[in-house]
KEGU-640206 format. One record per residue: residue number from 1; residue in three letters; chain; y negated, x negated, z of N, C-alpha, C, O in turn. Coordinates in pm, whole numbers, plus 32768, in hexadecimal, padded with zeros to 4 digits. Atoms other than C-alpha are relative to their C-alpha. Layout:
<pt NUM, "ala", "A", <Y, X, Z>, <Y, X, Z>, <Y, X, Z>, <Y, X, Z>>
...
END
This chain:
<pt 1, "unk", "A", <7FE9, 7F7F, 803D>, <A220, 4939, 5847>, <7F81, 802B, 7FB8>, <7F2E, 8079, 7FE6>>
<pt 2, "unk", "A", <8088, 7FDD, 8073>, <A114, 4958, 5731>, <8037, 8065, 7F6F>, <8082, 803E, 7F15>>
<pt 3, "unk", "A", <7FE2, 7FA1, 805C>, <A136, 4A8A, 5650>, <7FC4, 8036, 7FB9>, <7F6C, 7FE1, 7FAF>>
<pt 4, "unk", "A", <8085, 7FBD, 805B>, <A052, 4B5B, 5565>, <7FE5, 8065, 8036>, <8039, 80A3, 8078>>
<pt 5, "unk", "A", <8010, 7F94, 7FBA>, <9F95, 4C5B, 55D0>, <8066, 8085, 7FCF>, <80A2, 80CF, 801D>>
<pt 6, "unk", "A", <7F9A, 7F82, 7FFD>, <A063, 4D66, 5508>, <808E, 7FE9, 8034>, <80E1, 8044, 8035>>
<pt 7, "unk", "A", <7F61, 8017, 7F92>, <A1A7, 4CD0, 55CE>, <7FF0, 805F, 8073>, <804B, 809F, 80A6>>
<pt 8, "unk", "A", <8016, 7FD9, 7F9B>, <A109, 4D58, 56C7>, <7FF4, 80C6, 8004>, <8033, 8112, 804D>>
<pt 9, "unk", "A", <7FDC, 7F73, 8008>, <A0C0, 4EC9, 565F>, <8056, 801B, 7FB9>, <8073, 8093, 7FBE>>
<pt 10, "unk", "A", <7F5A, 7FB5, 8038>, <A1F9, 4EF0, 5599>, <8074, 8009, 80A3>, <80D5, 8055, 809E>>
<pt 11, "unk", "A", <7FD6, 7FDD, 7FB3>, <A279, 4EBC, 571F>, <7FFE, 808E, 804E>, <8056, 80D6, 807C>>
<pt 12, "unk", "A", <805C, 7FC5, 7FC0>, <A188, 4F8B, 57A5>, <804F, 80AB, 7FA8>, <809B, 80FA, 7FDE>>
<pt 13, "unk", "A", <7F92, 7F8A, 8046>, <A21C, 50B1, 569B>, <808A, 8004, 8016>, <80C7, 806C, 802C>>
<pt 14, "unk", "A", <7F50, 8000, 7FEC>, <A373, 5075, 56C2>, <7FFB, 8044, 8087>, <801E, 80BA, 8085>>
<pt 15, "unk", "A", <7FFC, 7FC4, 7F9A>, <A34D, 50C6, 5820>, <7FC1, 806A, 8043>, <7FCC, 808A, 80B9>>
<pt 16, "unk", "A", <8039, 7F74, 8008>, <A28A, 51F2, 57FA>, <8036, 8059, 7FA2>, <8011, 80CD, 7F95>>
<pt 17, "unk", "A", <7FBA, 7FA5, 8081>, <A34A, 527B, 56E9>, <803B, 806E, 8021>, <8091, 8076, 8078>>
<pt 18, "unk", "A", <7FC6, 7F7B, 7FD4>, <A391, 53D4, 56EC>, <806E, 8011, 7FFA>, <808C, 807B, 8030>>
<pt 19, "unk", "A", <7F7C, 7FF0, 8008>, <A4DF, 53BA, 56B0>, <804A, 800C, 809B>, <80A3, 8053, 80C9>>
<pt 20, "unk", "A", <7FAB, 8037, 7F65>, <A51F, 5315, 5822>, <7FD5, 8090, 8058>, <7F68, 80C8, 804C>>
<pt 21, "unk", "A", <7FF1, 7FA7, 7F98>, <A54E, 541C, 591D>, <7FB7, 7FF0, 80A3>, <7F79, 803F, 80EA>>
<pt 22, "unk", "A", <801C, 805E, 7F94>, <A503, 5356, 5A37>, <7FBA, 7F73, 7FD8>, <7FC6, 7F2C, 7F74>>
<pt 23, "unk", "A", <803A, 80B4, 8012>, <A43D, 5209, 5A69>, <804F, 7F8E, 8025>, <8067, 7F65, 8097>>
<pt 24, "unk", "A", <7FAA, 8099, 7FF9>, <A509, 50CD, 5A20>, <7FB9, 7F91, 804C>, <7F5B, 7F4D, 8024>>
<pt 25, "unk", "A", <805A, 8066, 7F86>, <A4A6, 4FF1, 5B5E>, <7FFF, 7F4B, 7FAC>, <7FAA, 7EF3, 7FB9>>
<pt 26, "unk", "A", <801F, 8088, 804C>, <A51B, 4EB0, 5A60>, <7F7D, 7FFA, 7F9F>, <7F2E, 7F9D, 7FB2>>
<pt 27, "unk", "A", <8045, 7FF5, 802A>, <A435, 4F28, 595A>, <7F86, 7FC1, 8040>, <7F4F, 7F59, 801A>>
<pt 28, "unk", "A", <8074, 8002, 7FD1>, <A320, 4F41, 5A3E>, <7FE2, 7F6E, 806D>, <7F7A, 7F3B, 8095>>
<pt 29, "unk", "A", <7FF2, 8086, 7FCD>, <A374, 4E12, 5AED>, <7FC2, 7F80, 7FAB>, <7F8D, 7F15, 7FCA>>
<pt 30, "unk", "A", <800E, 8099, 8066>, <A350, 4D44, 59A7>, <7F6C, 802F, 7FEF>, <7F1A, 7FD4, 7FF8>>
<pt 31, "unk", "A", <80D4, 7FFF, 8017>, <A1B0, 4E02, 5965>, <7FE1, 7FA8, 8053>, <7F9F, 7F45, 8034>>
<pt 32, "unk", "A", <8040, 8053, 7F7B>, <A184, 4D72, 5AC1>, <7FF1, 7F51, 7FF8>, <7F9A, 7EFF, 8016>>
<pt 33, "unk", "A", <7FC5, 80AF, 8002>, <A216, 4C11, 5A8D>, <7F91, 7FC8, 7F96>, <7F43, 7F6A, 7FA2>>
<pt 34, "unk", "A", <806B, 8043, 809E>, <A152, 4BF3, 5914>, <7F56, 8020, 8058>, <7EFD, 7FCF, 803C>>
<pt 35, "unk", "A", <806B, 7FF3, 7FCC>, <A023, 4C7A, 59EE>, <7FB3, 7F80, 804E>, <7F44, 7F51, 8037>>
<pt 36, "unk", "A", <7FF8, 805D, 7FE5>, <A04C, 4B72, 5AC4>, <7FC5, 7F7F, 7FEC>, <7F6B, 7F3C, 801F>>
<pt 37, "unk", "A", <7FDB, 809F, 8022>, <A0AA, 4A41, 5A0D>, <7FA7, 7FF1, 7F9C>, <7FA8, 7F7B, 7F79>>
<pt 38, "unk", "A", <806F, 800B, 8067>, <9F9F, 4A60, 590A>, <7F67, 8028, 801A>, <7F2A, 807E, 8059>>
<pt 39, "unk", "A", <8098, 8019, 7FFD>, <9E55, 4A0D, 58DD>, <7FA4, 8084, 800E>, <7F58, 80A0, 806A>>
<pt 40, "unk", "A", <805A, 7F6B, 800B>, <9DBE, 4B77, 585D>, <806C, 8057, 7FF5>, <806E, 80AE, 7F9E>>
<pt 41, "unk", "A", <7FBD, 7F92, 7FFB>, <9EE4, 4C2A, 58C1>, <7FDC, 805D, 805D>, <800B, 80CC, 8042>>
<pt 42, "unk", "A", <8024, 7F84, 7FD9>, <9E3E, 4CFD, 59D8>, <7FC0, 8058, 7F99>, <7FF7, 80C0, 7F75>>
<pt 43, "unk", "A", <802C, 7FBE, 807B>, <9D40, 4D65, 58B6>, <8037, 805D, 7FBC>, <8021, 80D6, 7FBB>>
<pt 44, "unk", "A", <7FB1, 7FCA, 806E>, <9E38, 4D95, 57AB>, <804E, 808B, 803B>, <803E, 80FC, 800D>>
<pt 45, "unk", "A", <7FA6, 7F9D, 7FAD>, <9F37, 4E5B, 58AA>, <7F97, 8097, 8036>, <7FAE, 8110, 802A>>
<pt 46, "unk", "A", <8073, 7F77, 7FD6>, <9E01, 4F44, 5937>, <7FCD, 8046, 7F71>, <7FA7, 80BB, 7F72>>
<pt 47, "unk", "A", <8044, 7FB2, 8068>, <9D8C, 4F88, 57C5>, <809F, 8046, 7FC0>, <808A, 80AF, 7F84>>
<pt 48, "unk", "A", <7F8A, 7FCE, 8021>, <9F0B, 4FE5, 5767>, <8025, 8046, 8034>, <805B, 8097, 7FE9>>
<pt 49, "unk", "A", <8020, 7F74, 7FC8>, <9F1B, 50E1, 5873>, <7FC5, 8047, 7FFE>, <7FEA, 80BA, 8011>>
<pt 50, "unk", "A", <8068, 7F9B, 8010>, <9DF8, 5169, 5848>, <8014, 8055, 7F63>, <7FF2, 80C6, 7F3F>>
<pt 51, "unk", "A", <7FC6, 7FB6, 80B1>, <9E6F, 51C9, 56D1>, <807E, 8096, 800B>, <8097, 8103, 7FD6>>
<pt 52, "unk", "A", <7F79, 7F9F, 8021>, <9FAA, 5254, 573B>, <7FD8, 806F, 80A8>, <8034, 80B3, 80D6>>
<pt 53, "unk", "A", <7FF8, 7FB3, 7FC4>, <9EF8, 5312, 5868>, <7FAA, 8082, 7FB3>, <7F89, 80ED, 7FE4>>
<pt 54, "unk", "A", <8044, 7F7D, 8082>, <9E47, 53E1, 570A>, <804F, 8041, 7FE0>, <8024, 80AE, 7FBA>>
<pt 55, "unk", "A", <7FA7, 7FD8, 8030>, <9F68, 543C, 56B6>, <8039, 8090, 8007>, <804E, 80C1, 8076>>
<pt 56, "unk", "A", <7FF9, 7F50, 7FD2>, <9FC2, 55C3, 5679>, <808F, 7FF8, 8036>, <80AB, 8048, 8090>>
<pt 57, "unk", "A", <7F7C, 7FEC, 7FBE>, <A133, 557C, 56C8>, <7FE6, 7FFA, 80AC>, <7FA0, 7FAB, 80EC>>
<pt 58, "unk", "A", <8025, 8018, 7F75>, <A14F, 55DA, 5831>, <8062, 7F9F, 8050>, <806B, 7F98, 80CB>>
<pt 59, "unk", "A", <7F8E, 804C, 7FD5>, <A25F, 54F0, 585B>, <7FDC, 7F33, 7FFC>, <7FFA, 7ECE, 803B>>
<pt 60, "unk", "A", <8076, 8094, 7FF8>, <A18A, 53AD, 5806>, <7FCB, 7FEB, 8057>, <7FC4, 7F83, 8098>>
<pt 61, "unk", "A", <8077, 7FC2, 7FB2>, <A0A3, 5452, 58BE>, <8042, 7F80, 80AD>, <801F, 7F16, 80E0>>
<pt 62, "unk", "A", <7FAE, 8015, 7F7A>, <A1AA, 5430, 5A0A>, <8004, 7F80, 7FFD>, <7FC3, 7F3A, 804B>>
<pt 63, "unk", "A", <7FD2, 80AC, 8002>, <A238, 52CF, 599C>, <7FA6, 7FCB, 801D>, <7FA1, 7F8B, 8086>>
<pt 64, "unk", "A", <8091, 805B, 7FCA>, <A0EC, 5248, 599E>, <8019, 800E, 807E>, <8063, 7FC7, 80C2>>
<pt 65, "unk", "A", <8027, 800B, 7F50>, <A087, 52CD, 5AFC>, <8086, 7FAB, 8031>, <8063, 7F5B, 8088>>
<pt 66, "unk", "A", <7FCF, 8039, 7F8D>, <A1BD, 5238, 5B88>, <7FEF, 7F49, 7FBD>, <7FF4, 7EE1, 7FFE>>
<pt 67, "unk", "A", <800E, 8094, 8041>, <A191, 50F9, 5AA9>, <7F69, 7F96, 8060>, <7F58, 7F2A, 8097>>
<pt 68, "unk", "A", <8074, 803F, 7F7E>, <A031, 50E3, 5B61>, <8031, 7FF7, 8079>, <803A, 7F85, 80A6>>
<pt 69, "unk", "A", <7FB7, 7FF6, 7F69>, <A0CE, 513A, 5CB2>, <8057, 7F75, 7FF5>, <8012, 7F14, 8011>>
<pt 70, "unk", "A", <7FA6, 8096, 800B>, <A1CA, 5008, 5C8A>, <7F8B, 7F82, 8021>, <7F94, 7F21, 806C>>
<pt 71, "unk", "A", <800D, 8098, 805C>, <A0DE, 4F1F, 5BF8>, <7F93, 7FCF, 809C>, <7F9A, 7F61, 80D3>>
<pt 72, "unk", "A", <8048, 8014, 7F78>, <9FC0, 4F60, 5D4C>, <8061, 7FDE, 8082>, <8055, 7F7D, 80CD>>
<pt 73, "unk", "A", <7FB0, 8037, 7FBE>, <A0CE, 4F6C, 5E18>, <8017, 7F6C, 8011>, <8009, 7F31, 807C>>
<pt 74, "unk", "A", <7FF8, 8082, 7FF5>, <A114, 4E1C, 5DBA>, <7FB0, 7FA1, 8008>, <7FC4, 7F3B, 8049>>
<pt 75, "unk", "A", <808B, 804B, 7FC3>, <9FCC, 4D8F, 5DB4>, <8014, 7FDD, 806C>, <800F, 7F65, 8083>>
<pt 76, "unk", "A", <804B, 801F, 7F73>, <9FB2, 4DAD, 5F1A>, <806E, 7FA6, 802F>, <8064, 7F79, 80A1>>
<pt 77, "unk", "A", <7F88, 804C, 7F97>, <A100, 4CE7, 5F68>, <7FCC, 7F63, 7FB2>, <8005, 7F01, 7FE1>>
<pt 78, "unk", "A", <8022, 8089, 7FF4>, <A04A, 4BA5, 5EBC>, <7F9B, 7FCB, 8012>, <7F7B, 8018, 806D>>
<pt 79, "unk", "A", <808C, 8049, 7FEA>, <9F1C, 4AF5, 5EE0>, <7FC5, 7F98, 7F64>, <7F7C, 7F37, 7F52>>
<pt 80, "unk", "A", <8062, 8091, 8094>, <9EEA, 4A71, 5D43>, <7F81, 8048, 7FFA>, <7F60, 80B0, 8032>>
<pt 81, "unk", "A", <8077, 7FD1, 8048>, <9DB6, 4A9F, 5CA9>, <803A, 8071, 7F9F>, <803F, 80E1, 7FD0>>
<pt 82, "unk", "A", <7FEA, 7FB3, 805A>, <9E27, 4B52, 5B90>, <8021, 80BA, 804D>, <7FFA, 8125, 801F>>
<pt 83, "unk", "A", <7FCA, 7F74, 7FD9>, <9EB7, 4C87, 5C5A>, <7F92, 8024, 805C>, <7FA6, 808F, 8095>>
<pt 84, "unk", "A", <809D, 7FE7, 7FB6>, <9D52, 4C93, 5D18>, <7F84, 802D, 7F71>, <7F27, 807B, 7F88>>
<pt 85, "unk", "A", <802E, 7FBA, 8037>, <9CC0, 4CBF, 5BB3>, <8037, 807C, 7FC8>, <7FED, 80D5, 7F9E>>
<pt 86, "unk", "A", <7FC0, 7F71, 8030>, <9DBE, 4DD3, 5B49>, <7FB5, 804F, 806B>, <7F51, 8093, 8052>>
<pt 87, "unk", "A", <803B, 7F93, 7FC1>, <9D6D, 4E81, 5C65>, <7F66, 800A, 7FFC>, <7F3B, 8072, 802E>>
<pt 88, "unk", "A", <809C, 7FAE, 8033>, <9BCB, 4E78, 5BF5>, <8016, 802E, 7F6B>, <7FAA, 8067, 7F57>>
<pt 89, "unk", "A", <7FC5, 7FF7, 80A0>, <9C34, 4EB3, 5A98>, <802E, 809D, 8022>, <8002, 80FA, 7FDF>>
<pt 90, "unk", "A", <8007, 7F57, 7FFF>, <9CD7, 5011, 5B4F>, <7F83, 8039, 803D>, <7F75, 80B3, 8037>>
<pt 91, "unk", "A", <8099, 7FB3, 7FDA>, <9B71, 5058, 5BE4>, <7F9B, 8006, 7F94>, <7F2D, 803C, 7F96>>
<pt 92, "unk", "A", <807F, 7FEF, 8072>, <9AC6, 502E, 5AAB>, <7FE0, 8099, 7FD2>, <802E, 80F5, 7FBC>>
<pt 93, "unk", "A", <8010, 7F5A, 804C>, <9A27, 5169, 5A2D>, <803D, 8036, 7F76>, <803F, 80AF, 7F63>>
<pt 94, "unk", "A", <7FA6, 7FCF, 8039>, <9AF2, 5171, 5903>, <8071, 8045, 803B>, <8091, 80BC, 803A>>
<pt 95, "unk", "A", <7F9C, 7FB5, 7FC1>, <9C09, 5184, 59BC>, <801A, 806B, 806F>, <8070, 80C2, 8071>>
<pt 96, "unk", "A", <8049, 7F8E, 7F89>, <9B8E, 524A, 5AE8>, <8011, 8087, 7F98>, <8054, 80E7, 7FBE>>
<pt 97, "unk", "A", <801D, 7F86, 801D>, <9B36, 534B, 59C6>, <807D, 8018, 7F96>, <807F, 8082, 7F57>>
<pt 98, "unk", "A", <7F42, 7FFB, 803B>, <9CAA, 5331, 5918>, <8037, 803B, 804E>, <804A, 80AE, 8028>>
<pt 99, "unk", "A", <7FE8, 7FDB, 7F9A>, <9D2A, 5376, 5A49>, <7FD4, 80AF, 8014>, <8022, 810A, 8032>>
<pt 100, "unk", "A", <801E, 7F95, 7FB9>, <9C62, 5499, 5A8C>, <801C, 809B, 7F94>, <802D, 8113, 7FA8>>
<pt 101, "unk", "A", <7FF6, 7F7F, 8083>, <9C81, 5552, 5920>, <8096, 801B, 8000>, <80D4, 807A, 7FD1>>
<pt 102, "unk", "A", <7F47, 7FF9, 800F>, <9DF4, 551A, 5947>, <8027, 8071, 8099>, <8084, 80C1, 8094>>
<pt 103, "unk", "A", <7FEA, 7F9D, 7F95>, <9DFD, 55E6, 5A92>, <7FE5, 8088, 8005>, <8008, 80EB, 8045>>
<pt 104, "unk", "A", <8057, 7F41, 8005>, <9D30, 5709, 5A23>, <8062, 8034, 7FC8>, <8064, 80AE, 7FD8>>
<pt 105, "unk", "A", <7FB3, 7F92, 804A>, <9E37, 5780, 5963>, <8088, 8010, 805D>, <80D6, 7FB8, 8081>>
<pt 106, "unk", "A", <7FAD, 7FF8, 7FCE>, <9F14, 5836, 5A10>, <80A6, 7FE0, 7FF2>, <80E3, 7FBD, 8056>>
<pt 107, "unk", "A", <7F6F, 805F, 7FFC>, <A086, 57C3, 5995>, <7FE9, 7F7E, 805A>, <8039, 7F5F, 80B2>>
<pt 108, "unk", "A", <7FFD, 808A, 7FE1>, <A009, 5672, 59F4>, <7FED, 800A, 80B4>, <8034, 7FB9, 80EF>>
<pt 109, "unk", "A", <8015, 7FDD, 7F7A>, <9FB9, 56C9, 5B57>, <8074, 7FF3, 8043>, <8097, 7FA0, 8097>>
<pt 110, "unk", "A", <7F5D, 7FE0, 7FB8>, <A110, 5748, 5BA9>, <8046, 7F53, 7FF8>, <806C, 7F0B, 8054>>
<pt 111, "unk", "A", <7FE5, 8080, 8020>, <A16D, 5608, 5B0D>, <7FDE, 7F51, 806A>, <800A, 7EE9, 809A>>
<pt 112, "unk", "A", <805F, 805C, 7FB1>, <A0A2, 5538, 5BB6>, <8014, 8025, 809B>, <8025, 7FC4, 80E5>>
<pt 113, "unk", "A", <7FC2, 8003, 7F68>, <A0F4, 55A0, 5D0A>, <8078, 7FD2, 801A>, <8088, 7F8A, 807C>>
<pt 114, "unk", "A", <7F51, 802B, 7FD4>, <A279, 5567, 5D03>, <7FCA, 7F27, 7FDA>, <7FFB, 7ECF, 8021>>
<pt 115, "unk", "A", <8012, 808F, 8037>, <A1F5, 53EB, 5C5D>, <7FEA, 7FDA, 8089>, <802C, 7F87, 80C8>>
<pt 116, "unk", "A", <8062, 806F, 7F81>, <A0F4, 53B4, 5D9F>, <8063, 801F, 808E>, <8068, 7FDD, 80F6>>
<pt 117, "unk", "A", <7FF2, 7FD1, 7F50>, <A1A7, 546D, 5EBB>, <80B3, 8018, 7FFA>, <80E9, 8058, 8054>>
<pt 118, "unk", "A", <7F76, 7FE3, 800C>, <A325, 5470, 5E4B>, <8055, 8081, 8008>, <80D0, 807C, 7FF9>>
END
């Protein structure tokens, strides 16, 4: 399964797209899988969230967080390499500070709680 990196964030949008209401568990299934199965797909996948956690829509905003929520989640149920660098890739201080500008604002908060805590 070898793809281009924009295969990968045209996923990564689709399943953040404000349109969706809810987070499509296939969607987010397939970031995970391309995360995976490719070489610099933790990379690619951590710098493609981090885009769409800039995002003023607060509905991106959400998708993301649960898109992250999924994707750690799943980390921990394998043992590749690749899903050991996604998860430093979410400690990086970029993303650490994506993360944190996306929380300050309050829509995203509200948001962001129903994502982490259901």
């Amino acid at each position: 399964m070898s793809k281009k990196p924009d295969a990968l964030v045209e996923l990564v949008k689709k399943a953040t797209a404000p349109e969706n209401s809810e987070p499509n568990d296939d969607l987010n299934a397939s970031v995970f899988d391309y995360l995976l199965f490719n070489k610099n797909g933790a990379k690619e996948a951590a710098k493609a969230m981090r885009k769409r956690l800039e995002s003023k829509e607060p509905q991106v905003v959400y998708l993301t967080f649960a898109l992250v929520d999924v994707c750690i989640e799943s980390c921990f149920d394998t043992d590749d390499d690749n899903a050991d660098k996604f998860l430093q890739q979410l400690a990086s201080k970029s993303f650490v500070a994506a993360l944190v500008d996306s929380l300050s604002k309050k829509v995203n908060r509200q948001k962001a709680r129903v994502a982490f805590l259901g």
